[in-house]
C-alpha positions as MATLAB code, in Angstrom:
seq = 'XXXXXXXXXXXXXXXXXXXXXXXXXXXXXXXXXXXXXXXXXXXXXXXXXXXXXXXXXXXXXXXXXXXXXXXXXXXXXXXXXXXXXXXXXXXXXXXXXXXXXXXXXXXXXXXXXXXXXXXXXXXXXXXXXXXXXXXXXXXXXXXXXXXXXXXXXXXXXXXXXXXXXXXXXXXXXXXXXXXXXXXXXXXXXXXXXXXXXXXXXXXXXXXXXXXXXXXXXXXXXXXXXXXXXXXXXXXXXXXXXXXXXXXXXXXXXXXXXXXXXXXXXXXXXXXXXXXXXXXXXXXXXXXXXXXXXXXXXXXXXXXXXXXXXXXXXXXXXXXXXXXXXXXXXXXXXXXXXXXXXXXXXXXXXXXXXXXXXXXXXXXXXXXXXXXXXXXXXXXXXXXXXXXXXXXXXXXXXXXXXXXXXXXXXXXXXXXXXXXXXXXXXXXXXXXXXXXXXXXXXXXXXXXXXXXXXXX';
ca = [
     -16.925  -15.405  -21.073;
     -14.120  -14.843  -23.447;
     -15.436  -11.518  -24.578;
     -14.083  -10.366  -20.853;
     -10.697  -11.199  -21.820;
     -10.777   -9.406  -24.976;
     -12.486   -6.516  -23.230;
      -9.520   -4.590  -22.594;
      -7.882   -5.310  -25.695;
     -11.152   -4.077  -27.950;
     -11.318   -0.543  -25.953;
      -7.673    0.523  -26.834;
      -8.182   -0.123  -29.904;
     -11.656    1.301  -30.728;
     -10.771    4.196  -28.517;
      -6.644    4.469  -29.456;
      -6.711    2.836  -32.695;
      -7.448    5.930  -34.747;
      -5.543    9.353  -33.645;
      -6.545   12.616  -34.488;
      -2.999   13.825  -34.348;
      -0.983   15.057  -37.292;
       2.268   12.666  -37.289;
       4.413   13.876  -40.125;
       6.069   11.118  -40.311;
       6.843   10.978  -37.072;
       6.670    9.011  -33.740;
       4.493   10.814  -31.555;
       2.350    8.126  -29.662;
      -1.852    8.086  -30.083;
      -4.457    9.995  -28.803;
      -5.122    8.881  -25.061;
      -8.289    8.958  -23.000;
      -8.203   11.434  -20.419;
      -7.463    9.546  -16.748;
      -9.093   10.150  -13.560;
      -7.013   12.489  -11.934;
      -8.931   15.819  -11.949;
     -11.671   13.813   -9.588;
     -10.669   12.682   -5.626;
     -11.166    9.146   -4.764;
     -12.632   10.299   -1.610;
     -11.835    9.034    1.686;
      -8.772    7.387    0.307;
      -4.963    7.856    0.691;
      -2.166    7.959   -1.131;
       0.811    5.574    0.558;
       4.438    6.062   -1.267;
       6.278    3.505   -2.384;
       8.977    1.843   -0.188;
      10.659   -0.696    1.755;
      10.470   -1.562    5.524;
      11.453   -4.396    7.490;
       8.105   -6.863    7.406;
       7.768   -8.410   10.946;
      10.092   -6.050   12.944;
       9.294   -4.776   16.010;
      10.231   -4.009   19.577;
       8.785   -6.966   21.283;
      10.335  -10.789   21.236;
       8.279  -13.729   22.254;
      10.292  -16.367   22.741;
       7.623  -18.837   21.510;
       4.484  -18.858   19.325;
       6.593  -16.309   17.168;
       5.275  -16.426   13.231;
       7.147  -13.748   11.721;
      10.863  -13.560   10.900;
      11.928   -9.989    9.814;
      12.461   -9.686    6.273;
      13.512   -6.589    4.282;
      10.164   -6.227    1.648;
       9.504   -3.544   -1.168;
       6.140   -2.750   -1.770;
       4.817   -0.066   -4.446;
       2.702    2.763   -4.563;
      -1.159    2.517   -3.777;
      -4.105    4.476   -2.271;
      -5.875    3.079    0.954;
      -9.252    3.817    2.676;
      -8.675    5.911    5.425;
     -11.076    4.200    8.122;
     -12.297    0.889    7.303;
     -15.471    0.249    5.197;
     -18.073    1.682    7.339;
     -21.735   -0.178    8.080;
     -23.485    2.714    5.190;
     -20.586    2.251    2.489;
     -21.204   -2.009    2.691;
     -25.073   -1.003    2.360;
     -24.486    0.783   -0.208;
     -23.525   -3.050   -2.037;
     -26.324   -4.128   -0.593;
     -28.954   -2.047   -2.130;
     -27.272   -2.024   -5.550;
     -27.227   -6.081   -5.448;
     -31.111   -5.641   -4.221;
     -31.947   -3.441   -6.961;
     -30.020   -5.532   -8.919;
     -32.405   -8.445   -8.745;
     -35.473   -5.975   -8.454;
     -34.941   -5.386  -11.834;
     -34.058   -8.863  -13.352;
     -37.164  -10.011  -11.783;
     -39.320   -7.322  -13.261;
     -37.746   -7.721  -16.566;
     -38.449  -11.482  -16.461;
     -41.802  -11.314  -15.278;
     -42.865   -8.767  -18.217;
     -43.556   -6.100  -16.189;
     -43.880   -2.692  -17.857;
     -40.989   -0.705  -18.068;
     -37.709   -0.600  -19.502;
     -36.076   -2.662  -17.059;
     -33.180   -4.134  -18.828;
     -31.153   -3.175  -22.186;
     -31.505   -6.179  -24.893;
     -29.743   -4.555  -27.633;
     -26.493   -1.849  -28.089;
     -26.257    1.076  -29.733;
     -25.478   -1.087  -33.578;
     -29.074   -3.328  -32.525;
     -26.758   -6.255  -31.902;
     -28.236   -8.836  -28.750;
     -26.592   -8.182  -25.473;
     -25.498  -11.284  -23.912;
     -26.316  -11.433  -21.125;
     -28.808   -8.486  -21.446;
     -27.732   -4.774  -19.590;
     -29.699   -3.529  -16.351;
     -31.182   -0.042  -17.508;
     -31.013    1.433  -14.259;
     -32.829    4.931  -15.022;
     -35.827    3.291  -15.103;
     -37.675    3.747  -11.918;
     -39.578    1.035   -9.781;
     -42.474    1.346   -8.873;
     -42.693   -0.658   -5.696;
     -46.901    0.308   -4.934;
     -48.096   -0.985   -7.815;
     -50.343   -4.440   -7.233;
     -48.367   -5.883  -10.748;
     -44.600   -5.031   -9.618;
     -45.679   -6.272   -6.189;
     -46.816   -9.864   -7.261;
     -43.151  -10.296   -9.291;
     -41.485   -9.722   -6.566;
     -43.325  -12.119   -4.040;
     -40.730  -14.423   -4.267;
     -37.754  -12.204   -3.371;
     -39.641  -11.539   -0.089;
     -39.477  -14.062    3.118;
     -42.803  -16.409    2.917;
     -45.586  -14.977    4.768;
     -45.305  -18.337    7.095;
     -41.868  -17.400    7.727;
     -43.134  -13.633    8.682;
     -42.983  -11.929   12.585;
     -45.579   -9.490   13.398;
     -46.624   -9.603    9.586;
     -44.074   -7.281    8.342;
     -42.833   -8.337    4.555;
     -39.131   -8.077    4.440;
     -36.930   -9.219    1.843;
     -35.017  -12.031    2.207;
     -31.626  -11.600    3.136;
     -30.503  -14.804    1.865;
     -31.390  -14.216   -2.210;
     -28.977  -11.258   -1.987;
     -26.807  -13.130   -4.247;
     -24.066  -10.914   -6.121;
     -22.427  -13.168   -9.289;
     -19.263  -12.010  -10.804;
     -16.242  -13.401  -12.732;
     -12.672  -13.106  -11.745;
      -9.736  -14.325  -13.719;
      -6.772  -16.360  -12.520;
      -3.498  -14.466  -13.825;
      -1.295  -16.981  -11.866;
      -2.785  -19.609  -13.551;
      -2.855  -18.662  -16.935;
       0.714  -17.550  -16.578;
       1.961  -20.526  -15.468;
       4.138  -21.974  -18.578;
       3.147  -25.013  -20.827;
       5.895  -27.422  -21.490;
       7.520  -27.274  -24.164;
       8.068  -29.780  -27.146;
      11.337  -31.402  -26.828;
      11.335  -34.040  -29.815;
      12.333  -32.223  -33.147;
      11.542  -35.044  -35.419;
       7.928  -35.356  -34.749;
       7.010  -31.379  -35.453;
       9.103  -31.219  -38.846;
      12.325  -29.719  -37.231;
      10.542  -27.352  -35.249;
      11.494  -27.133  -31.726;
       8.300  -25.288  -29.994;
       9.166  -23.107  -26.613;
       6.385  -23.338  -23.053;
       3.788  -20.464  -23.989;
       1.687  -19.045  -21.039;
      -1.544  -21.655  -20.535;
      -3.733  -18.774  -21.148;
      -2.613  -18.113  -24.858;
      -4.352  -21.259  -25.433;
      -7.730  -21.454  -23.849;
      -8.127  -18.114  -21.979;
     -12.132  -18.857  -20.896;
     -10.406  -21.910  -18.628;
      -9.152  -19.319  -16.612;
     -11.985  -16.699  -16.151;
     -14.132  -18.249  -12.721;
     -17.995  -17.319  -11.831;
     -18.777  -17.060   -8.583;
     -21.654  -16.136   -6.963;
     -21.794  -14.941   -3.163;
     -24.584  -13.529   -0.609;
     -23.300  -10.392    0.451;
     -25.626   -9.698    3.309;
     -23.474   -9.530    6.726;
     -23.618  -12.278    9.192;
     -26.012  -10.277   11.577;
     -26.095  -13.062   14.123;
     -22.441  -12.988   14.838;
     -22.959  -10.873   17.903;
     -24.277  -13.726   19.710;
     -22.449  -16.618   18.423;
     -19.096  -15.139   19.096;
     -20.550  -15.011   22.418;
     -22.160  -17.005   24.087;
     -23.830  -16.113   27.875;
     -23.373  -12.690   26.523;
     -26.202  -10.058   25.902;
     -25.732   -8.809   22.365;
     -28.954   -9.387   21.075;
     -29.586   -5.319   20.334;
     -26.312   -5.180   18.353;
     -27.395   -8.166   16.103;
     -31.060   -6.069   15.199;
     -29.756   -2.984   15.100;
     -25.388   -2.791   14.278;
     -25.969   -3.049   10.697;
     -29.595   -1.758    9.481;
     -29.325    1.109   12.311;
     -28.339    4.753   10.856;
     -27.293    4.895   14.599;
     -24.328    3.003   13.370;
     -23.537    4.155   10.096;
     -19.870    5.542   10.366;
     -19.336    2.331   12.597;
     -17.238   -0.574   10.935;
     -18.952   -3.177    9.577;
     -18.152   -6.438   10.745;
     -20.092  -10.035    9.983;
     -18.481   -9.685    6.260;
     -16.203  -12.960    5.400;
     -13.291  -12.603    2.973;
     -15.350  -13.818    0.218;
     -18.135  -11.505    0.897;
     -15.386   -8.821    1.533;
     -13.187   -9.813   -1.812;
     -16.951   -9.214   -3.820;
     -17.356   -5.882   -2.573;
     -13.766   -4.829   -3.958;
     -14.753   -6.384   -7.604;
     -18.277   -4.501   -7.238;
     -16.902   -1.431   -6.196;
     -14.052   -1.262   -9.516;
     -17.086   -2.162  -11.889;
     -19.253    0.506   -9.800;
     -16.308    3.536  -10.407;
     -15.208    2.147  -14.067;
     -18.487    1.892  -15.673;
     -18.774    5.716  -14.448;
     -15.763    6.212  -15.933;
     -16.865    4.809  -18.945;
     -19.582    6.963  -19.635;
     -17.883    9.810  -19.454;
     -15.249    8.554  -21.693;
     -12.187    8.142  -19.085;
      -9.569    5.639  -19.078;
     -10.692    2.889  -16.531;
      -8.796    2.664  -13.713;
      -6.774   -0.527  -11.568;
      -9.026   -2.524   -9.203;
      -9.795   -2.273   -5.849;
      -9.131   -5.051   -3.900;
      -7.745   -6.529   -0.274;
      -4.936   -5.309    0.586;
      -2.058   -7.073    0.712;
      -0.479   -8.612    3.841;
       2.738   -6.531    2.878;
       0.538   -3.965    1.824;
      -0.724   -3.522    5.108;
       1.896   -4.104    7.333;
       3.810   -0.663    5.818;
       0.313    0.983    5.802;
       0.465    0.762    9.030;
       4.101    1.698   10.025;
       3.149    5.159    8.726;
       6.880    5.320    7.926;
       8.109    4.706   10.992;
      10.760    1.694   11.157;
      11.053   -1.036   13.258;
       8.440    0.120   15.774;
       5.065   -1.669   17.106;
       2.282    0.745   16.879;
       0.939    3.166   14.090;
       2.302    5.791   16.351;
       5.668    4.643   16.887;
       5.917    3.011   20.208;
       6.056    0.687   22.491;
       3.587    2.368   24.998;
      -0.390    2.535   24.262;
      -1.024    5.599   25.647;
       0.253    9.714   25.140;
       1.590   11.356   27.610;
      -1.545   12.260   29.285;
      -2.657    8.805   29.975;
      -4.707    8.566   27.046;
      -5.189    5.647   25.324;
      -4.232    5.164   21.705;
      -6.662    2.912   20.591;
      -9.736    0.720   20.824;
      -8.679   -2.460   22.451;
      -8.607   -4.542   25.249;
      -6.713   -2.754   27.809;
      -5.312   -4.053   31.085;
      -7.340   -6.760   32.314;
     -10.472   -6.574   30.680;
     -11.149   -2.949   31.418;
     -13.040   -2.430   27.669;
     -13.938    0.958   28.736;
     -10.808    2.691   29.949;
      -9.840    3.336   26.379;
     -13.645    5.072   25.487;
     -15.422    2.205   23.628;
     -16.342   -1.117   25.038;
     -17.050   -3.146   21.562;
     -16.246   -1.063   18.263;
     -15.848    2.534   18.009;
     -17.173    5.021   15.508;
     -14.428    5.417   12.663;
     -11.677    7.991   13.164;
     -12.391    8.371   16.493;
      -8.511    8.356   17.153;
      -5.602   10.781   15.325;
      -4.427    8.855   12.660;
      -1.224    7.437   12.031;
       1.479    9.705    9.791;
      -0.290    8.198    6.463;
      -3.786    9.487    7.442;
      -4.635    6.506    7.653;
      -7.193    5.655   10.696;
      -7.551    2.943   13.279;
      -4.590    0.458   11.862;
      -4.778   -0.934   15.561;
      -7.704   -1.893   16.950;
     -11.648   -1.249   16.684;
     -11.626   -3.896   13.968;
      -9.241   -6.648   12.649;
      -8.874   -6.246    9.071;
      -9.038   -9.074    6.493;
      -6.017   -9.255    3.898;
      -5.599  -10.818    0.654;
      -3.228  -13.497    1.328;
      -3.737  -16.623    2.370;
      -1.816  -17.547    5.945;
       1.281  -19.494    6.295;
       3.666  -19.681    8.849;
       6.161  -19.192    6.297;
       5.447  -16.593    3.778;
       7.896  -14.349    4.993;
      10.678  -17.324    3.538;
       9.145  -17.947    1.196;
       7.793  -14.857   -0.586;
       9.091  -12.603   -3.231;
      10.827   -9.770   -1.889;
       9.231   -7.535   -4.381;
       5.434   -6.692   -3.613;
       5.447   -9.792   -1.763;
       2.192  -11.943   -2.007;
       1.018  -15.456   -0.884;
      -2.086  -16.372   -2.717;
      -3.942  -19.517   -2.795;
      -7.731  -19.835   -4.050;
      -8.717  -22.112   -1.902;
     -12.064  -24.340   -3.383;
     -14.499  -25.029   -0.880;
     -13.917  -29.097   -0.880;
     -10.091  -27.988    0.032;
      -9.126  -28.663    3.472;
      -9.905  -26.273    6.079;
      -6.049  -25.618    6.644;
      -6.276  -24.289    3.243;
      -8.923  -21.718    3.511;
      -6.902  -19.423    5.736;
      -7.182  -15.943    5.676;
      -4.513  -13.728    7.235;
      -6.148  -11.186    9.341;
      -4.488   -7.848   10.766;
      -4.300   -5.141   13.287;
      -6.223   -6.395   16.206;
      -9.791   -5.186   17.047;
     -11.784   -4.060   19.958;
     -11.760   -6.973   22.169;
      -7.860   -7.966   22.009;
      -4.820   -7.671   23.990;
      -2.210   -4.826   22.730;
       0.028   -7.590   21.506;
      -2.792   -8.533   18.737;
      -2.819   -4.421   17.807;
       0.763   -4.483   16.807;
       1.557   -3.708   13.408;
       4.086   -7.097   13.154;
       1.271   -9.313   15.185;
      -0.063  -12.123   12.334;
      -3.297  -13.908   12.732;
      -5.756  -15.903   10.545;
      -9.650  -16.741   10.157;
     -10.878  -18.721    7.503;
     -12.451  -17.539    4.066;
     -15.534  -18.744    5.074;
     -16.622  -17.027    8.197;
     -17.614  -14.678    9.758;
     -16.704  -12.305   13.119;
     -18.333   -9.395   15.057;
     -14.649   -8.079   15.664;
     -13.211   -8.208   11.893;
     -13.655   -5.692    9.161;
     -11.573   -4.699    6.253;
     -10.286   -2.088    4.004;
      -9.812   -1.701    0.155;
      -6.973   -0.266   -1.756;
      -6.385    0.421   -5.495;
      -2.872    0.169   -6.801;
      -1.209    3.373   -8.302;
      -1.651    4.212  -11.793;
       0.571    7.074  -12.271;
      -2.001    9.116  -13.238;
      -0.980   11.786  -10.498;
       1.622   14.365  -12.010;
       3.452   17.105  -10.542;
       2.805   19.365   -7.820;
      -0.798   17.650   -7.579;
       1.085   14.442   -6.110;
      -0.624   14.576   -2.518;
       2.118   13.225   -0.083;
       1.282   10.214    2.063;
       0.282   12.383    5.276;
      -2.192   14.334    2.845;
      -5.260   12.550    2.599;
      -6.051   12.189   -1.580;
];
């Protein structure tokens, strides 16, 4: 695990540590990679750095009010667009599957290259690299009988069909905890016993890094079911066979993904675009992840202050009597606003970002965790209230704040200020999410796209 910390470290200098330049005695930097900004991140955004007042806007409950307006300064990212869509998350889901496909077949001794034991120097690969040129060959009797027990037990089988197993999709992965290994060791106060030597705190992670790099391993398949236990007496059965697996649904939102399945996908899809990168000897690029609750609150505004909706406000509709966006409207009249659960993405003008369906069709899961009062207490700079909550903490502690209302809320729930929560650990037919990746500066010039320009 510790070579993941030293990662970073090794590629600047194997790749900076020797220039090419002529210096002449002179200070003129080392040669650089070249970064990623000939290529579009496609379907993303590019939001401009600023600040906004977190939690204003033109409606005041008297009670059950968990915001208090705070001035907040967030900087530069890119954003999705829509929200992950049903054929982007299955994308993860047939990478994990192959994934395992070829672990299995490499395990089992079946022929073909499955997996890289050795680099480039013939030194051992620990743990071993997936060769994924290599192609499967799924008909054959000996590839078959590896993977029997990836597949659901023929007891377990309906009309005799042999499906995989949703629940071996397992996707493992490491993360490391910077706010941990920054926090600051004490330091030594008695001179006498260290020869005169009076030793300053030093960052925990100077001094056993691997204590702070975590494995965790997740099932990424959605929570099909969720149709019908978020509602009961209610006829969703087709939407639980069909919402996800259907191409009928592809450009839908996905829903039935927790915040831990949802957090995953953001770590797969930065080792999915870096390792490209890698190959074709680019600098690697930040991380997707969640959003931020900050993050997404000025998302949202599209730079418009101190108003509820995406599209200024306070009504829900345009002049014409059209309605804004997919929610509950009036008293339970799902279809006066064109959808009556979720809505295909984009299906309403975005808000001045470019950025789609901030209210309603789908709630959107952020990083933070929920508190009543982050807005206090939080830094006013890229604001941020984390917890990694284990799963033997309390339930209070596993909350996730959710945003921007979905399909089957009131327009209170859609407004850009509105907080709400669900817990880490579940999962909803109504709540989706979004990734975003943290500006690099990699963008120069005129080829800076604005925030209304999608990048």
């Amino acid at each position: 695990m510790k070579k993941l910390f030293f990662l970073l470290a090794a590629s600047v200098l194997f790749f900076y540590g020797c220039s090419s330049q002529s210096e002449n005695g002179e200070l003129v930097g080392v040669l650089d990679r070249s970064q990623f900004e000939d290529i579009d991140l496609k379907g993303m955004v590019f939001v401009n750095q600023g600040n906004f007042s977190m939690g204003a806007g033109v409606q005041n409950n008297t009670y059950g009010v968990t915001s208090q307006p705070r001035t907040m300064q967030v900087s530069s990212f890119f954003m999705d667009e829509t929200e992950i869509t049903n054929n982007e998350y299955r994308q993860f889901v047939f990478w994990v599957t192959d994934s395992i496909v070829r672990r299995m077949l490499a395990d089992a001794g079946v022929e073909g290259e499955y997996q890289i034991e050795e680099n480039e120097y013939g030194e051992p690969l620990t743990p071993p690299k997936l060769n994924k040129k290599t192609k499967i060959r799924w008909n054959d009797p000996e590839t078959r009988e590896a993977l029997n027990d990836l597949y659901v037990a023929e007891k377990d089988r309906y009309f005799g069909r042999r499906e995989i197993d949703a629940s071996k999709l397992n996707y493992e992965y490491y993360w490391i905890d910077y706010a941990d290994a920054a926090r600051k060791e004490a330091g030594v106060q008695n001179k006498e016993e260290h020869r005169g030597t009076l030793y300053t705190a030093r960052p925990r992670g100077l001094n056993n890094r691997t204590a702070f790099v975590h494995k965790e391993r997740i099932n990424v398949y959605p929570d099909t079911l969720c149709w019908v236990h978020d509602y009961t007496y209610s006829m969703n059965d087709d939407f639980t066979r069909n919402y996800f697996c259907s191409s009928a649904y592809d450009n839908y939102p996905v829903v039935g993904v927790s915040w831990l399945q949802a957090k995953a996908f953001c770590i797969w899809r930065s080792h999915f675009l870096n390792d490209y990168l890698e190959s074709i000897n680019y600098a690697h690029m930040n991380d997707f992840r969640l959003p931020s609750e900050a993050e997404w609150e000025f998302a949202s505004r599209g730079g418009i202050a101190a108003e509820s909706y995406p599209w200024g406000g306070p009504y829900v509709r345009n002049p014409n009597g059209c309605f804004l966006a997919n929610y509950e409207p009036l008293r339970g009249a799902y279809d006066d606003d064109g959808g009556v659960r979720t809505l295909i993405v984009g299906h309403y003008a975005p808000n001045d970002y470019g950025l789609y369906d901030m209210s309603g069709n789908v709630s959107e899961w952020c990083a933070d965790a929920y508190d009543e009062n982050t807005y206090i207490v939080a830094n006013a700079l890229s604001p941020f209230y984390n917890y990694n909550a284990k799963e033997s903490d309390p339930i209070a502690q596993k909350r996730k704040v959710v945003r921007g209302g979905s399909w089957k809320d009131q327009k209170y729930f859609i407004q850009v200020q509105t907080r709400s929560y669900e817990f880490q650990d579940t999962s909803k037919c109504y709540i989706g999410f979004r990734c975003i990746q943290p500006y690099l500066g990699r963008v120069k010039g005129d080829n800076l796209k604005t925030a209304s320009n999608v990048y």
